[in-house]
C-alpha positions as CSV (number, residue, x, y, z in Angstrom):
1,X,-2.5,-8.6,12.7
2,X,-3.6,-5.5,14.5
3,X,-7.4,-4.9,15.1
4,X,-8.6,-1.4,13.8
5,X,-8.1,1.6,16.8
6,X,-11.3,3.1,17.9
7,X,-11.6,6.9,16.3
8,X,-12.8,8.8,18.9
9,X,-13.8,12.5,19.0
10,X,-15.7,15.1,16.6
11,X,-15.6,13.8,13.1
12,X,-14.0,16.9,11.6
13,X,-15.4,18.7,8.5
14,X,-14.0,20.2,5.3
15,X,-12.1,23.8,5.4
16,X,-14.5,26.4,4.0
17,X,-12.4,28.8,3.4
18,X,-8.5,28.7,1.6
19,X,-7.6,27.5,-2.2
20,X,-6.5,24.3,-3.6
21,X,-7.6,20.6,-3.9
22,X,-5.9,17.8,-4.0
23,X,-4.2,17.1,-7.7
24,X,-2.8,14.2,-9.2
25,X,0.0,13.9,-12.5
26,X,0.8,11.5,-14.7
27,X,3.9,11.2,-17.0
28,X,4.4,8.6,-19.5
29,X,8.2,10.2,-20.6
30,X,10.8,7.5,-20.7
31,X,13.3,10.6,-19.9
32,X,13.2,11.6,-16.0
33,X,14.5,15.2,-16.6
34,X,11.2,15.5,-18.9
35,X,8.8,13.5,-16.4
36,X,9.3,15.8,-13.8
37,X,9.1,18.8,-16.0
38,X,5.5,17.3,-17.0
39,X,4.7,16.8,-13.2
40,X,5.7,20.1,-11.9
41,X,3.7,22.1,-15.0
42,X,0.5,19.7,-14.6
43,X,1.1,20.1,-10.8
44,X,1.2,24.2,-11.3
45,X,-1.7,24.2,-13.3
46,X,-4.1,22.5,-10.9
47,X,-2.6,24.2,-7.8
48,X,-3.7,27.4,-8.9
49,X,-1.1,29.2,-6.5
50,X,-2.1,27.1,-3.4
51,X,1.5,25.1,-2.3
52,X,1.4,21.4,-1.0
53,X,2.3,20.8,2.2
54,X,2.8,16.6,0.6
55,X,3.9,15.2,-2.2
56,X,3.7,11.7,-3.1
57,X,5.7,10.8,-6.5
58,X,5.4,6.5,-7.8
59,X,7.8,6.2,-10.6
60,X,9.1,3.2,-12.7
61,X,12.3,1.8,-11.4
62,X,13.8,2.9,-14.6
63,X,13.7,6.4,-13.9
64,X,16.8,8.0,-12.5
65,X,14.7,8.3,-9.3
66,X,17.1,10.8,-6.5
67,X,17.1,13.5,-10.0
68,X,13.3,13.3,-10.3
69,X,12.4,13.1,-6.7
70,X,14.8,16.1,-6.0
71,X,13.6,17.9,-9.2
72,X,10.1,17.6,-7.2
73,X,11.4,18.7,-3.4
74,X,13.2,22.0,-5.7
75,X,9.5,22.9,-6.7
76,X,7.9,22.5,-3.8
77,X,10.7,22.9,-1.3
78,X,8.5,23.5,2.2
79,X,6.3,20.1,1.2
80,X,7.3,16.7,2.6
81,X,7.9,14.9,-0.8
82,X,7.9,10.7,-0.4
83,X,8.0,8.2,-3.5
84,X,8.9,5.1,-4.5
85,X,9.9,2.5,-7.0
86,X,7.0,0.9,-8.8
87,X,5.3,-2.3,-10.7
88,X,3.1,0.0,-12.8
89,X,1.8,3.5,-11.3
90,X,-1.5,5.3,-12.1
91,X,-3.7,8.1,-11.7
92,X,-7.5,7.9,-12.0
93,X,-7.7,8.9,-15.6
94,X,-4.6,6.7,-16.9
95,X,-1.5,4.4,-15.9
96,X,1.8,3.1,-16.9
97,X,4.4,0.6,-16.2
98,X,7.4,2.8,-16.9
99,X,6.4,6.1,-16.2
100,X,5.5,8.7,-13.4
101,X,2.6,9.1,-11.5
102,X,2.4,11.9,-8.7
103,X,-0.4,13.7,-6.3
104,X,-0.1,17.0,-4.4
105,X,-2.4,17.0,-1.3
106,X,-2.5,21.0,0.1
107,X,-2.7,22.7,2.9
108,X,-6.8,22.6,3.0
109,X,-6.1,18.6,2.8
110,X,-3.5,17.8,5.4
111,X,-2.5,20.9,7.3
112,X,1.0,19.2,8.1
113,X,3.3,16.5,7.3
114,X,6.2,15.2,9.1
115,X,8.3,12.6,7.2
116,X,11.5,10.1,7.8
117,X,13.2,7.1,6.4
118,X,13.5,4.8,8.8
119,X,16.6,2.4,8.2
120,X,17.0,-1.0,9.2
121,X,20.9,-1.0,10.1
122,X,20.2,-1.9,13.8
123,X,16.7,-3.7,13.5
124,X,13.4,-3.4,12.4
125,X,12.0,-2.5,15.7
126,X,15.1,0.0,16.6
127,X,14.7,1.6,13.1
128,X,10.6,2.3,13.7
129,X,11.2,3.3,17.2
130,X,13.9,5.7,16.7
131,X,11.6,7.2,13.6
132,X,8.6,7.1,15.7
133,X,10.7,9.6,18.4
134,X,11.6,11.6,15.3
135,X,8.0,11.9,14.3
136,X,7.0,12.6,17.3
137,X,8.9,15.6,17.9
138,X,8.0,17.2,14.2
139,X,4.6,17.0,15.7
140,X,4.8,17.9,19.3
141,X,3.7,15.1,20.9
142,X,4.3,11.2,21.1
143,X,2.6,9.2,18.6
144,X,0.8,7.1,21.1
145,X,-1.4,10.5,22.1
146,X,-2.3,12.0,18.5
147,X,-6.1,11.3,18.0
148,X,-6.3,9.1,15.3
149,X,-9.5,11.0,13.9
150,X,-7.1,13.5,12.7
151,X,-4.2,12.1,12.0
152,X,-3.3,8.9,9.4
153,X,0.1,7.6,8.6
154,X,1.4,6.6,5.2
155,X,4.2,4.2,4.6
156,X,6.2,3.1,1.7
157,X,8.3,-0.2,2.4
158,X,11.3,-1.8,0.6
159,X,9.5,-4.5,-1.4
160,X,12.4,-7.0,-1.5
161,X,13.7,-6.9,2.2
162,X,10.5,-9.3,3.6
163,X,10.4,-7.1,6.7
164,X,6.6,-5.9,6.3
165,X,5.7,-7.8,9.4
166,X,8.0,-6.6,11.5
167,X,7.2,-3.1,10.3
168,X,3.8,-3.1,11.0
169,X,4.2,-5.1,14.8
170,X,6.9,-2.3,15.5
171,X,4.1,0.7,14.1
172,X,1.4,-1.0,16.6
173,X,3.7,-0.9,19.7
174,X,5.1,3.1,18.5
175,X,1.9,4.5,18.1
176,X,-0.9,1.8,18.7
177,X,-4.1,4.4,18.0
178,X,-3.1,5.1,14.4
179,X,-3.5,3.9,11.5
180,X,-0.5,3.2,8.6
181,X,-2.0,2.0,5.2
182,X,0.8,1.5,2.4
183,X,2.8,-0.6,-0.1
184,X,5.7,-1.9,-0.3
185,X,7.7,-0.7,-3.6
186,X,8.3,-2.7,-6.5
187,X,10.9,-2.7,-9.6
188,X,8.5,-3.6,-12.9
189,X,8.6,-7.2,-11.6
190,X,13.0,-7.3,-12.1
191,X,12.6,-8.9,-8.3
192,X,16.3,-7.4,-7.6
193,X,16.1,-4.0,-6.2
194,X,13.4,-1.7,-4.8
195,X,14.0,2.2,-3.6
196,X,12.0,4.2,-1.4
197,X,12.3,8.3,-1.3
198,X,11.7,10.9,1.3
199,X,13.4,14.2,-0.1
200,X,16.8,13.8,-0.6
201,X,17.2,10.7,1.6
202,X,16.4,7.2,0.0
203,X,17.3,3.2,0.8
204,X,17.0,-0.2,-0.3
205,X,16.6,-1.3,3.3
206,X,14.0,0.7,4.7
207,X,10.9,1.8,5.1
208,X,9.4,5.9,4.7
209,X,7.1,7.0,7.7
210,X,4.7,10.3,6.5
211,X,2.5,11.4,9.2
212,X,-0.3,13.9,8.3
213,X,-2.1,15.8,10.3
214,X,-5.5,16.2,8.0
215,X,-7.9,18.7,7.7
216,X,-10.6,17.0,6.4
217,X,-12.5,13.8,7.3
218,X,-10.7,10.3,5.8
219,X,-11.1,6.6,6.0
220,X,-10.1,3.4,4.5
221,X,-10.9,1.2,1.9
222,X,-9.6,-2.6,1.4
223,X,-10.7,-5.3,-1.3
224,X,-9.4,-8.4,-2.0
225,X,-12.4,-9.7,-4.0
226,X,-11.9,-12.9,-2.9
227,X,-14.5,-15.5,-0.9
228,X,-13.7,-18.3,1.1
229,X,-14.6,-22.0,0.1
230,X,-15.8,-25.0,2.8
231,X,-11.7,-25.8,2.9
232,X,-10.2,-24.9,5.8
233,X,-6.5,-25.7,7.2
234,X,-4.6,-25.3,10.3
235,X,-1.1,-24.3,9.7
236,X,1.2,-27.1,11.3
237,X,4.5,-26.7,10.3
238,X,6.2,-23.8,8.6
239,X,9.1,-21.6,8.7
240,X,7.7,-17.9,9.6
241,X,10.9,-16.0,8.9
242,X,10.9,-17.4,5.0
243,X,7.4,-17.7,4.3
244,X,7.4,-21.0,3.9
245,X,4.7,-23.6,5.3
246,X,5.6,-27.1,5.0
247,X,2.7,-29.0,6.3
248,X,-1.6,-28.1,6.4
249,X,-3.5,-30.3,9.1
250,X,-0.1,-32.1,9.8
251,X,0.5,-33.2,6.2
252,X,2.8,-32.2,3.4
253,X,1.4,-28.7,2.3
254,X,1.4,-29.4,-1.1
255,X,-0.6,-32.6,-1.5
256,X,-3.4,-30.7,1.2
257,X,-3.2,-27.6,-1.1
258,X,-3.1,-29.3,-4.2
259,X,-6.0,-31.7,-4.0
260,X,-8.3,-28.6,-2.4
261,X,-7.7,-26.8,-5.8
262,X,-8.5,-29.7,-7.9
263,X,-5.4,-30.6,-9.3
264,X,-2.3,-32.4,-8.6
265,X,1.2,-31.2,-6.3
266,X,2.9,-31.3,-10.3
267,X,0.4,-29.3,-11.4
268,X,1.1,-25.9,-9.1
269,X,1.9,-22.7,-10.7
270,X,1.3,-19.3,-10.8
271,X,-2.4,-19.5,-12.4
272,X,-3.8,-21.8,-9.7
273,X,-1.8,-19.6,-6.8
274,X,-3.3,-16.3,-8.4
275,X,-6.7,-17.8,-8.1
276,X,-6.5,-19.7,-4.6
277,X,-4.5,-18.1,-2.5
278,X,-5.6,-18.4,1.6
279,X,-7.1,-16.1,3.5
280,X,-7.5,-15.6,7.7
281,X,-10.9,-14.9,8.0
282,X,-11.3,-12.1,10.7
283,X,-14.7,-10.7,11.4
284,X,-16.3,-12.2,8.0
285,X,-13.8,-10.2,6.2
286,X,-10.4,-12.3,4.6
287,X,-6.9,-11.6,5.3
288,X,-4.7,-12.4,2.1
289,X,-1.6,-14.9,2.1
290,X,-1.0,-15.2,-1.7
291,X,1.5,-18.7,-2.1
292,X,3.9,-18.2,-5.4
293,X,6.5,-21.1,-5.4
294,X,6.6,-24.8,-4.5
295,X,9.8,-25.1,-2.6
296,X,12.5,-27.8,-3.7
297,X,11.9,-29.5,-0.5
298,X,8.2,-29.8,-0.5
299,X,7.2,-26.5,1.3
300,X,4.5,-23.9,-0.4
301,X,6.3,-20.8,0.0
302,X,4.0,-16.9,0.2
303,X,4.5,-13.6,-0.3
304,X,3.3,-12.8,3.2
305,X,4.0,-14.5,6.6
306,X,1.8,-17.4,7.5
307,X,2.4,-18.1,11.5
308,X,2.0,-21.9,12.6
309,X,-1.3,-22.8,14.4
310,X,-3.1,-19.8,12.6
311,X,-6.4,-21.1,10.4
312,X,-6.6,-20.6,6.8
313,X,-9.3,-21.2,4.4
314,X,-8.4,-21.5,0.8
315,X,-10.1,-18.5,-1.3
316,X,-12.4,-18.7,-5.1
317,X,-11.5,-14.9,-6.8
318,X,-14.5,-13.2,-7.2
319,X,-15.2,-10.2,-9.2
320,X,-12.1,-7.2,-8.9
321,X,-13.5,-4.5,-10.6
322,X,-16.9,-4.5,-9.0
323,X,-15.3,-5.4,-5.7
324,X,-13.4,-2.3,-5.7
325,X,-15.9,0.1,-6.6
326,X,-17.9,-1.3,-4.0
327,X,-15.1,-0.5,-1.1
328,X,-14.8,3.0,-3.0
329,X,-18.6,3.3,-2.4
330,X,-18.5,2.5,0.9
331,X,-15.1,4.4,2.4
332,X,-17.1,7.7,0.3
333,X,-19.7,7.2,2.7
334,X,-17.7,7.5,5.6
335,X,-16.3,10.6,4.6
336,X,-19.7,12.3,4.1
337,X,-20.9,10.9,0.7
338,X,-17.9,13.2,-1.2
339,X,-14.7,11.8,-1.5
340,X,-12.0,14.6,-2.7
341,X,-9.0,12.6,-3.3
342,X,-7.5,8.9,-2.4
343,X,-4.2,7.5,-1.9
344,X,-3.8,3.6,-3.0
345,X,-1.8,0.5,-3.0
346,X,-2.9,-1.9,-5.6
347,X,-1.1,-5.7,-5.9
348,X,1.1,-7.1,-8.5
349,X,-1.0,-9.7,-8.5
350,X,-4.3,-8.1,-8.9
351,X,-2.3,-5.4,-12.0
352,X,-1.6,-9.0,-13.8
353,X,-4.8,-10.1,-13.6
354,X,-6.0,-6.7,-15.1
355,X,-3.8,-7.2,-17.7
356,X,-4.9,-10.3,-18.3
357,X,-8.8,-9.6,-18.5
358,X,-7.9,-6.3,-20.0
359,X,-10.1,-4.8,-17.1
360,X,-7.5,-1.4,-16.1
361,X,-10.4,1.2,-17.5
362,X,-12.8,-0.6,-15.1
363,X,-10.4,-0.4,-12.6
364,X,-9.5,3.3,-12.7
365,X,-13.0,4.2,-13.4
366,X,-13.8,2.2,-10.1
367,X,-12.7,4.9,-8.3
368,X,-15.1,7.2,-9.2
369,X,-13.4,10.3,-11.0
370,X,-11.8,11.5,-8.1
371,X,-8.5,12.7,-8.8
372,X,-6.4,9.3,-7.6
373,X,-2.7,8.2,-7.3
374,X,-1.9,4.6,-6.7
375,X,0.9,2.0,-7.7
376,X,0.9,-1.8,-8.0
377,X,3.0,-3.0,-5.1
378,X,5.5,-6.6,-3.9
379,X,2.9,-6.4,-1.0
380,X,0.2,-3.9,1.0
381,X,0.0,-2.7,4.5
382,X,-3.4,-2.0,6.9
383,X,-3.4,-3.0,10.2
384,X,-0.7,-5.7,9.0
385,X,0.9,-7.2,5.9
386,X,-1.7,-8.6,3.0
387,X,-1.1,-9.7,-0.5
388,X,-3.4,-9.4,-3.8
389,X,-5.1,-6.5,-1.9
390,X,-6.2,-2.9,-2.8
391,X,-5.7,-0.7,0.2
392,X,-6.6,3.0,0.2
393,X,-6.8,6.3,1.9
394,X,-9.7,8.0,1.2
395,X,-10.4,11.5,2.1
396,X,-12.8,14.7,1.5
């Protein structure tokens, strides 16, 4: 886990002059030709002339994603235009699971983007470094000198390949003063294949890098709304590379786990995993590790990486809804009491427990009217790799 850079320099202050706002689209069309017609027009509406210099486009995995992405990049052929697969998408006036959801951010917003896939043939860490070069020279300098009070990364990771971690370790040694906050793509909860987009190039194996360079001031929100309990355990055995811990305070992981939630090794399933997951407690402020499978040989396996001799506590949920407004509130502030747009990356998890308390109008309306894109992910990424987290890029 990476501890946040420092943001040094003049916090910088809205354009006031030049047209156009950020904009977000939303298609519920089960037919990608007709999605990205509704995009485009609701895109062309809003844009009143001004052209995007990004586009970010979070689709169902059902779509015929290279057509609608390059229907998109046809539009607006000088933006950088990014997507992927989803578990549900959304704007901040409705969602879907099947459909489209898009936002155009314009030259008053970011006045450049620079964008690459970077693929995994030779490595995780060869793969970020050789995209962090790439980036680099779209910009004009190394990452490792850009002031990270201007610019902000984006990245959309494969949400089946388990490489998050290694992503992020890789992002902190190419370009240690910024910042990354992302997802990890999903396919409507199939669990068998994921796809990520940057123009015409996409993978299954990757992970897309979008460096902006933005106008205005932005910062970043993260909720879990989850609090920690008096348990506590020390990771004793596990097996890092498959997310599996096998022993808490150097017993079997399941009995420890069990008996803190009240119930019994038999007795583990998804309901008591959604509501006690573990959290690293950094600075007051909890790190998810969200457990989804007891293991035929005993282990408690995660959707996140759990390293052994790190401390965990085990977690109570508390209130989502409330919890994310309250992050909204709070990341508005640091952009001078106005937010104009944000960019976020919303669990599974935390979508299936909306569904489940009916709460997704609370949820949307949590962000505070401003126009919104987001998409419920396999996993989120700020300063490292979380589960059943909202992340979020918030900017005036």
């Amino acid at each position: 886990m990476r501890t946040q850079p420092s943001r040094p320099g003049t916090p910088l202050r809205p354009p006031t002059s030049g047209t156009g706002r950020p904009v977000s689209a939303h298609s519920r069309a089960k037919d990608s030709r007709t999605a990205a017609s509704e995009i485009i027009a609701q895109f062309d509406e809003q844009l009143a002339g001004a052209m995007p210099t990004a586009v970010f486009v979070f689709l169902s995995a059902a779509h015929d994603g290279p057509a609608l992405m390059s229907a998109v990049r046809t539009r607006y052929p000088k933006a950088q235009v990014v997507g992927c697969t989803t578990a549900g998408e959304f704007v901040e006036r409705d969602g879907s699971v099947g459909g489209v959801a898009a936002m155009a951010l314009p030259a008053t917003t970011a006045r450049a983007a620079y964008g690459v896939v970077a693929h995994f043939e030779h490595g995780v860490e060869a793969g970020i470094l050789d995209a962090a070069k790439k980036l680099g020279r779209m910009a004009g300098r190394d990452l490792k000198s850009l002031d990270p009070k201007r610019w902000v990364g984006v990245l959309l990771a494969d949400g089946m390949g388990m490489k998050e971690e290694e992503i992020n370790d890789a992002l902190g040694v190419a370009a240690p003063q910024l910042v990354f906050v992302g997802g990890s793509a999903g396919d409507d909860l199939a669990f068998k294949q994921t796809l990520i987009f940057h123009n015409d190039d996409s993978s299954t194996d990757g992970v897309v890098l979008l460096l902006l360079d933005m106008a205005v001031p932005f910062a970043f929100a993260k909720t879990c709304s989850f609090e920690p309990t008096a348990h506590r355990f020390t990771i004793t055995r596990a097996d890092q590379e498959n997310r599996t811990v096998y022993e808490l305070d150097g017993k079997p992981a399941t009995e420890v786990y069990a008996r803190a939630c009240g119930t019994t090794p038999d007795k583990l399933g998804s309901e008591v995993f959604m509501s006690h997951p573990v959290g690293m407690m950094l600075d007051g402020d909890p790190w998810i590790r969200s457990p989804y499978q007891v293991t035929e040989n005993g282990g408690l396996k995660f959707f996140c990486r759990i390293t052994e001799g790190s401390e965990v506590h085990l977690m109570n949920s508390t209130d989502l809804v409330g919890e994310t407004r309250q992050a909204m509130a709070r990341a508005e502030e640091e952009v001078g009491g106005h937010a104009a747009g944000a960019l976020a990356f919303n669990c599974i998890l935390r979508r299936l427990e909306l569904d489940a308390t009916k709460a997704h109008d609370g949820f949307l309306k949590a962000f505070g009217g401003i126009p919104t894109l987001g998409f419920h992910t396999y996993g989120e990424s700020y300063l490292g790799h979380v589960n059943q987290t909202c992340t979020a890029l918030v900017f005036a």
